[in-house]
DOFI-58151 format. One line per field, with one value per residue: x, y, z of N, C-alpha, C in turn; residue number from 1. Coordinates in pm, 1 decimal, padded with zeros to 6 digits. Atoms other than C-alpha are relative to their C-alpha. Layout:
N
n.X: c(X|...)
n.Y: c(Y|...)
n.Z: c(Z|...)
ca.X: c(X|...)
ca.Y: c(Y|...)
ca.Z: c(Z|...)
c.X: c(X|...)
c.Y: c(Y|...)
c.Z: c(Z|...)
num: c(NUM|...)
//
This chain:
158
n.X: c(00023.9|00093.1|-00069.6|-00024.2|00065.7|00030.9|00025.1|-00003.2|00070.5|00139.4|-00040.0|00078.4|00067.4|00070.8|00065.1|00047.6|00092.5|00124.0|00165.8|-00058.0|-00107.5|00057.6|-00112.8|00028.9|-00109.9|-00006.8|-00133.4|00043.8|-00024.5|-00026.9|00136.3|-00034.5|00038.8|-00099.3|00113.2|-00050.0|-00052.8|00106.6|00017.7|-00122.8|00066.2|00135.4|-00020.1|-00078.4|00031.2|00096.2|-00086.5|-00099.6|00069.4|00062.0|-00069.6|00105.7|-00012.7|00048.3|00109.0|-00077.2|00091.2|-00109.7|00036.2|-00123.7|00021.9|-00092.8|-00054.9|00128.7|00199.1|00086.5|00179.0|-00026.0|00002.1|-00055.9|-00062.5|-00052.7|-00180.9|-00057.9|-00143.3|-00092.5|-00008.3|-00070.9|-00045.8|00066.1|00124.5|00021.4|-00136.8|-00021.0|00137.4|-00010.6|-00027.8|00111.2|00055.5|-00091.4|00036.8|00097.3|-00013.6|-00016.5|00158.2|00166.3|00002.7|00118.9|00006.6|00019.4|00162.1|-00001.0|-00032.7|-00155.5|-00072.4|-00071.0|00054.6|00010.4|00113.2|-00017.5|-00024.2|-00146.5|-00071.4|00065.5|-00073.4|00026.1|00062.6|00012.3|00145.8|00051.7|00034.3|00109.2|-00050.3|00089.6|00016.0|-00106.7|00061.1|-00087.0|-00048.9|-00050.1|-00018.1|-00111.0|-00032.2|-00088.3|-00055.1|-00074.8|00045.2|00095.7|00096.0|00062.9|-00011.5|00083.8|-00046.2|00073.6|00029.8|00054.5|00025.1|-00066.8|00007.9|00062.3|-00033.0|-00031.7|-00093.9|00006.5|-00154.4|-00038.4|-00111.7|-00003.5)
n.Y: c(00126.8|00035.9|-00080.7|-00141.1|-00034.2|-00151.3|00022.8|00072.7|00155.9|00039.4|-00036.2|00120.2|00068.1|00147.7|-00022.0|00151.9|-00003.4|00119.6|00010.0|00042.6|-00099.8|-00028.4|-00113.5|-00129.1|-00014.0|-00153.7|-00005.0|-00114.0|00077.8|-00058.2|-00044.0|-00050.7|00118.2|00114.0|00085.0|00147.9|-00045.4|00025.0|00171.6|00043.9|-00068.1|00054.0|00108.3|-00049.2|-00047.5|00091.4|00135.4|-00014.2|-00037.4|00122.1|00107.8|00017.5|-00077.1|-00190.4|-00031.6|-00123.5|-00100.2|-00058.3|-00152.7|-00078.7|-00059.4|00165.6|-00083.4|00085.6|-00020.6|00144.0|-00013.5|-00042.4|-00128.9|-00056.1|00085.3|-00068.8|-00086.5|00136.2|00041.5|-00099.8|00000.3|00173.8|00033.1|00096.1|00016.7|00174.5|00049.3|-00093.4|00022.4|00079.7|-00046.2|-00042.3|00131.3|00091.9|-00047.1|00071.9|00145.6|-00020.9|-00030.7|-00064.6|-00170.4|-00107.3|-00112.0|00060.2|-00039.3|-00168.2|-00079.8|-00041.0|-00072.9|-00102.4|-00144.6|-00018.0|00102.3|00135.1|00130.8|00107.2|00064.0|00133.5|00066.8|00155.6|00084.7|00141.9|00069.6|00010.2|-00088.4|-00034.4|-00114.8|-00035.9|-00196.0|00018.3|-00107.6|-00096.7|-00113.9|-00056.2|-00098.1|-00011.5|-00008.0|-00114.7|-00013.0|00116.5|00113.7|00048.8|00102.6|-00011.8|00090.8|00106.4|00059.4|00134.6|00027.5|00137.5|00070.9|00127.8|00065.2|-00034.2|-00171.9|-00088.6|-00064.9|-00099.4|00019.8|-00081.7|-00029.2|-00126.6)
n.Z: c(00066.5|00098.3|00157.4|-00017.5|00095.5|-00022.7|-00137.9|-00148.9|-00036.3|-00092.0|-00137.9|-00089.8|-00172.3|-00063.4|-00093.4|-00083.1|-00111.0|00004.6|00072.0|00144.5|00033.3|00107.6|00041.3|00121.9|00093.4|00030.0|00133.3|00075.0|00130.0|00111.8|00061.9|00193.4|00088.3|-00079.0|-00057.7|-00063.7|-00130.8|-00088.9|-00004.1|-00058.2|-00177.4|-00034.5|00005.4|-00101.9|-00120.3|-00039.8|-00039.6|-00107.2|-00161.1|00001.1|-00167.3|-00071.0|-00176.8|-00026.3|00058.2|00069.4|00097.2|00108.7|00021.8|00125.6|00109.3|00152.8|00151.1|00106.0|-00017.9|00022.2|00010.8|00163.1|00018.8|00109.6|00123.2|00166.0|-00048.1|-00079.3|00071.0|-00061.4|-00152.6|-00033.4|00144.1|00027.1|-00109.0|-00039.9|-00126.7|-00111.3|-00070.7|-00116.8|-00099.5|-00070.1|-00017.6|-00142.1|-00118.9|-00026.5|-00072.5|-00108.4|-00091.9|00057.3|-00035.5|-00038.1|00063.4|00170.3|00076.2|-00103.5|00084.9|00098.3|-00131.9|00080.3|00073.4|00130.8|-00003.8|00018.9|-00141.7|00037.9|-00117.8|-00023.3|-00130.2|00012.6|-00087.5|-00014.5|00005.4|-00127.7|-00072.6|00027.7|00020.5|-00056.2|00035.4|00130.8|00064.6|00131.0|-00098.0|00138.9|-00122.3|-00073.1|00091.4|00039.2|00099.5|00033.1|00035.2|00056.7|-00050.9|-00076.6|-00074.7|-00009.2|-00105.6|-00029.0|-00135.5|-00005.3|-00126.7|-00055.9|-00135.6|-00083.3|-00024.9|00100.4|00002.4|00066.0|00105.4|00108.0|00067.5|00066.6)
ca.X: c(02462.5|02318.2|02388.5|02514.6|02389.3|02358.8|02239.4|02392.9|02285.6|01974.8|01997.6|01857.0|01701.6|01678.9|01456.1|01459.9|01191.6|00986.8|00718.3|00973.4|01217.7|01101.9|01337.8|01284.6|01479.9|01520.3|01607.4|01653.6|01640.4|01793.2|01639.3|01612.3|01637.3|01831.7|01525.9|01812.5|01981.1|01623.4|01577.1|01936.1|01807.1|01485.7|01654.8|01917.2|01658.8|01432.0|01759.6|01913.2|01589.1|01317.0|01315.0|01008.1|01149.9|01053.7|00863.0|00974.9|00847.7|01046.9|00991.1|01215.2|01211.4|01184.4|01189.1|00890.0|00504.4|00343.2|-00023.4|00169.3|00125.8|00205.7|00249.6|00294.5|00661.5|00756.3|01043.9|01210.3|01166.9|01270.1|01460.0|01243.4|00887.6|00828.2|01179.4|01044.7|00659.0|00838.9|01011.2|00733.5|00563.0|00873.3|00865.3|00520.6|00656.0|00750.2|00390.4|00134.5|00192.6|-00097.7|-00036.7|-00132.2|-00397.5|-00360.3|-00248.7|00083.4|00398.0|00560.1|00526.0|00518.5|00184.0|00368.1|00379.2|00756.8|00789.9|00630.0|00615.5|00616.9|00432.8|00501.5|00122.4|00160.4|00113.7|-00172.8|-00200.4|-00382.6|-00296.7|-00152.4|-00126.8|00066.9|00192.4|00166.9|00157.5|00465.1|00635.4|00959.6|01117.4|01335.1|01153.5|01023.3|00828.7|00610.6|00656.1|00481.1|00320.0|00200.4|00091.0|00099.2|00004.4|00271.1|00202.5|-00065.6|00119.5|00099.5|00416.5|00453.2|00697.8|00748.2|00926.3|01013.3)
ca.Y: c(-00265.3|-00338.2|-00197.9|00132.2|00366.8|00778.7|00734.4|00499.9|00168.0|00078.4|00175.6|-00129.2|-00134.4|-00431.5|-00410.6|-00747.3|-00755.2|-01039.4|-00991.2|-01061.0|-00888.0|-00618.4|-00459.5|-00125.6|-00016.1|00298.0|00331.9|00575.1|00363.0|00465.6|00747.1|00885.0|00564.5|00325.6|00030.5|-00232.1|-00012.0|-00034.4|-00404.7|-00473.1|-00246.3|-00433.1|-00787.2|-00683.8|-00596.2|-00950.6|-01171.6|-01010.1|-00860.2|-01122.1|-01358.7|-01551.8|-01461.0|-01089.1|-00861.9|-00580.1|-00249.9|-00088.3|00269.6|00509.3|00676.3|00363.3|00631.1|00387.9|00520.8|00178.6|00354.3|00453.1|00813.1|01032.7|00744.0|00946.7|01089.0|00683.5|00678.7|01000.0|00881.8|00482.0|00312.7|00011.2|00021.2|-00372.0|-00411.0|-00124.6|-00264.5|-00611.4|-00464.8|-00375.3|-00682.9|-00849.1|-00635.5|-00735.2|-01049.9|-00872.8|-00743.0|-00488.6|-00078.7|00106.6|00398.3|00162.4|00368.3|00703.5|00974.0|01151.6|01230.0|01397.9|01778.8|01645.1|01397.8|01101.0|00775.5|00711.5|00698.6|00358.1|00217.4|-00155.3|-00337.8|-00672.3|-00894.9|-00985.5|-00628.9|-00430.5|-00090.4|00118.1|00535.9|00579.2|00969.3|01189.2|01496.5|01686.4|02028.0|01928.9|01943.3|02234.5|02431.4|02214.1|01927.9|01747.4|01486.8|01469.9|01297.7|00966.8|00875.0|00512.1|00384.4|-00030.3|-00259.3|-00496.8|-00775.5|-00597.8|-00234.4|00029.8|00155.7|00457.5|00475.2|00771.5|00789.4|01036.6)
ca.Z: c(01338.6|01039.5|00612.0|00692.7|00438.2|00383.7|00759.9|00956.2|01016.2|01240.5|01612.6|01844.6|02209.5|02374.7|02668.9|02923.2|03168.6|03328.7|03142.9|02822.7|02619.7|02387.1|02128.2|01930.3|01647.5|01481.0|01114.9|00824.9|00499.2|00176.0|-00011.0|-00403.9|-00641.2|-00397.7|-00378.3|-00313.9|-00052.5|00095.1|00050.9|00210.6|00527.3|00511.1|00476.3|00749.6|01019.3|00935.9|00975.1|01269.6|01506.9|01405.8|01756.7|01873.5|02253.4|02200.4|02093.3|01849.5|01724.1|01428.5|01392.2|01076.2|00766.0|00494.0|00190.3|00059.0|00049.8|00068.7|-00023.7|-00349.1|-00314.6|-00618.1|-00869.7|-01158.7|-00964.3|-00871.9|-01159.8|-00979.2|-00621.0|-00682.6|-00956.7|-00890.9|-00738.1|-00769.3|-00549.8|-00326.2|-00296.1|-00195.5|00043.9|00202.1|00189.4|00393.4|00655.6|00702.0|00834.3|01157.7|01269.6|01116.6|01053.9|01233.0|01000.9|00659.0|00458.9|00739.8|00675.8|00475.6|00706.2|00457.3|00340.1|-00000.8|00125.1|00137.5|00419.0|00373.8|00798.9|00921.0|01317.2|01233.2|01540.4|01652.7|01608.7|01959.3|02079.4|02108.5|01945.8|02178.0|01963.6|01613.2|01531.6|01252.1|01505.8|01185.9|01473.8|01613.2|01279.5|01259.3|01071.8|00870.6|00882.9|00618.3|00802.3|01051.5|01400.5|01433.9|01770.6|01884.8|02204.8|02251.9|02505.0|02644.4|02843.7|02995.2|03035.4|02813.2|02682.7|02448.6|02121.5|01896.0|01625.5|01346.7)
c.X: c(-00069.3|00059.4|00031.7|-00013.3|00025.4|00022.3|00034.2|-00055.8|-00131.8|00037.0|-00107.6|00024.1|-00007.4|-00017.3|-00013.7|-00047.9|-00046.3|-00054.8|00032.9|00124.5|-00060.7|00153.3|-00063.5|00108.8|-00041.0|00102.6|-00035.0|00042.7|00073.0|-00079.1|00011.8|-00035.8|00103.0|-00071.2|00114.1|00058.3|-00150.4|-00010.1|00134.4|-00071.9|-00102.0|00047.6|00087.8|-00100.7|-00110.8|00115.3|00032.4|-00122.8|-00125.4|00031.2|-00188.4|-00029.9|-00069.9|-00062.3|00080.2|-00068.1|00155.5|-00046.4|00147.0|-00108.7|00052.1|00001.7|-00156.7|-00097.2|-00055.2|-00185.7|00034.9|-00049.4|00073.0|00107.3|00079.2|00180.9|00109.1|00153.7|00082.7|00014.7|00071.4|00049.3|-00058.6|-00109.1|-00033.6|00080.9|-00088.3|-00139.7|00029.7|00039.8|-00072.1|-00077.6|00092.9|00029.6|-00122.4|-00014.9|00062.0|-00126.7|-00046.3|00117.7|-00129.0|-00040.0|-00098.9|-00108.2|-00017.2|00026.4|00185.8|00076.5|00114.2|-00020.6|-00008.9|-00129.0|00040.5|00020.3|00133.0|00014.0|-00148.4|00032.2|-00080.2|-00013.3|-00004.2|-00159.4|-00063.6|-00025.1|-00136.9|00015.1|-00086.4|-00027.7|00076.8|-00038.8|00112.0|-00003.7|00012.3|-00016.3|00157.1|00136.1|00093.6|00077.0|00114.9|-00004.0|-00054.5|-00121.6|-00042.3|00003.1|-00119.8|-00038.1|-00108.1|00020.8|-00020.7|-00001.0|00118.1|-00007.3|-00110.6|00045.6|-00007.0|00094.7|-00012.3|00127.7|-00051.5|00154.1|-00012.7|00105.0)
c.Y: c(00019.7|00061.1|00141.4|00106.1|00161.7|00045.3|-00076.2|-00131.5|00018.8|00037.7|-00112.1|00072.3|-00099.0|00021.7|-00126.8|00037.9|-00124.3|-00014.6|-00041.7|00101.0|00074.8|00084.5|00138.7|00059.5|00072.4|-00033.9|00159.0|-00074.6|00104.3|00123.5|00041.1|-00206.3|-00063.7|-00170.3|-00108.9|00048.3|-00020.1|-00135.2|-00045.6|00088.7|-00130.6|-00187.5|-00021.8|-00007.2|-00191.4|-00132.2|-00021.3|00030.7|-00114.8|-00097.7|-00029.8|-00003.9|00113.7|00024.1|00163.2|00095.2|00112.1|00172.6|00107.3|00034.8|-00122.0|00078.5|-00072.9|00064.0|-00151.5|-00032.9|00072.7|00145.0|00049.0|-00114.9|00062.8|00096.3|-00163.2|-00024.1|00107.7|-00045.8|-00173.6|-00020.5|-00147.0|-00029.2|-00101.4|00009.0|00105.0|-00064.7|-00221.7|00008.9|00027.1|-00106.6|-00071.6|00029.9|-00028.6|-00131.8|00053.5|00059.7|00116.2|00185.3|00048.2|00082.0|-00034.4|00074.6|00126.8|00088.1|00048.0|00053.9|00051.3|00113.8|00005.7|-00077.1|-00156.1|-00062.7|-00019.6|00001.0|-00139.4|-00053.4|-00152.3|-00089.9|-00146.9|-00025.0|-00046.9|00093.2|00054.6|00137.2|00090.2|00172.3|-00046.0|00143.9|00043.4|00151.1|00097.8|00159.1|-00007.2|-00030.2|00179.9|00034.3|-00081.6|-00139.5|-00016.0|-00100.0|00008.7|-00090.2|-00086.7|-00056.4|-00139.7|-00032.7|-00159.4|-00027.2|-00106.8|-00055.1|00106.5|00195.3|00072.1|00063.4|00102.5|00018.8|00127.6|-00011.6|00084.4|-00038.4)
c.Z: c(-00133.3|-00163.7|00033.2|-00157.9|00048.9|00156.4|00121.2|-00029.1|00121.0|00123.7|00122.9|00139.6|00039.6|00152.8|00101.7|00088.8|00084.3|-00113.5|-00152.0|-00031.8|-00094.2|-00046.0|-00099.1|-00051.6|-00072.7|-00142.3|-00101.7|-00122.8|-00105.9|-00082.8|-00165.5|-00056.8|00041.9|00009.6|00092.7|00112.2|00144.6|00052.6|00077.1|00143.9|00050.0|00065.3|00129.1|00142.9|-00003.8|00011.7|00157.3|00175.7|00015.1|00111.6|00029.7|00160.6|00025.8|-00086.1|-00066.7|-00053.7|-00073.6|-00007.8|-00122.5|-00085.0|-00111.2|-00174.9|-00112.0|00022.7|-00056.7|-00030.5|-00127.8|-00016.9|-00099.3|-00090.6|-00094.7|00011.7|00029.1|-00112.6|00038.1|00126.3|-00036.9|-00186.5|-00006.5|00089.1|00024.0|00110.0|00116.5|00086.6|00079.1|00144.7|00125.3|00042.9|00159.1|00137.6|00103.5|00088.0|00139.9|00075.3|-00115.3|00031.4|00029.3|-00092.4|-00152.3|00005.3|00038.2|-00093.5|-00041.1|00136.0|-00050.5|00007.1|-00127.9|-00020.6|-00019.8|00111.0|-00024.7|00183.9|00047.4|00171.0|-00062.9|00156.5|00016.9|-00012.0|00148.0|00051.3|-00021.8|-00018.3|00036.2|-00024.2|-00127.2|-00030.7|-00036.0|00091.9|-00096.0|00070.8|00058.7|-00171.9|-00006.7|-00078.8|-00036.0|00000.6|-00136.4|00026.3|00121.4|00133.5|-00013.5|00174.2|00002.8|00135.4|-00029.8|00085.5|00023.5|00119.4|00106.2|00073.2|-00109.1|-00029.9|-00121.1|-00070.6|-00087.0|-00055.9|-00143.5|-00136.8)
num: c(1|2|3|4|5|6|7|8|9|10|11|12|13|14|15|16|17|18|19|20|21|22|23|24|25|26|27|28|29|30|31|32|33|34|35|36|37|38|39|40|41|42|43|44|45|46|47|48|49|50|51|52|53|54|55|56|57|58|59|60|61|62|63|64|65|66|67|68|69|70|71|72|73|74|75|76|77|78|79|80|81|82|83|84|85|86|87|88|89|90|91|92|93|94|95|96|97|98|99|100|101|102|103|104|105|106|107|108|109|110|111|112|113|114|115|116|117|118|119|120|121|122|123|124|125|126|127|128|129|130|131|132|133|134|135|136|137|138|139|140|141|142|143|144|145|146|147|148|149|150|151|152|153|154|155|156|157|158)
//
């Protein structure tokens, strides 16, 4: 589903339980100087997974650093940092990143992976696996632990 890009389109879960439905969704945004390929991902995932039934946690590679890491490189990495820092913003409207402000999950020191947290959950671990990191990676697994409905469930993503 979703803008298919370099990577694919988005990869959805949908989880129905009692206790609710939760979905998680797995992306790998645009990368280099694409912002609108970003913003079409971004706009894509707040039309289609957005639901006040459930509860959603986003987890990918959005290509953005939203703590503006290595400014002085931002006209090689994006061809429009306004478009890229709304982007960011609108996502926002699906719940909270743990990671905001943490640390880099790059090897170049940059935040471009993000787990976006529904507001109704509770985020009970947020750590940069920067150890479990192999050869041929550039980025670092991401892990998060939230509370749903009273259970703790456990999401990594990378």
């Amino acid at each position: 589903p979703g803008p298919a890009g370099r990577y694919g389109g988005p990869s959805i879960v949908r989880i129905a339980s009692e206790r609710g439905d939760l979905h998680f969704v797995s992306c790998h945004a645009a990368s280099g100087r694409d912002s609108k390929g970003r913003r079409a991902q971004i706009a894509w995932l707040l039309s289609n997974v957005r639901s006040p039934a459930s509860k959603t946690v986003i987890a990918g590679d959005f290509n953005i650093d939203p703590d503006g890491r290595w400014s002085f490189l931002r006209p090689i990495l994006t061809d429009s940092a306004s478009f890229d820092r709304a982007s960011w913003r609108a996502i926002k409207v699906l719940g909270r990143d743990p990671g905001s402000g943490g640390p880099a999950t790059t090897s170049l020191g940059r935040r471009n992976d993000w787990v976006v947290v529904d507001s109704r959950m509770q985020v009970k671990d947020y750590k940069v696996l920067k150890s479990a990191r192999r050869a041929g990676m550039d980025q670092a697994p991401v892990f998060v632990s939230v509370g749903y409905s009273g259970a703790a469930r456990e999401v990594a993503g990378n």
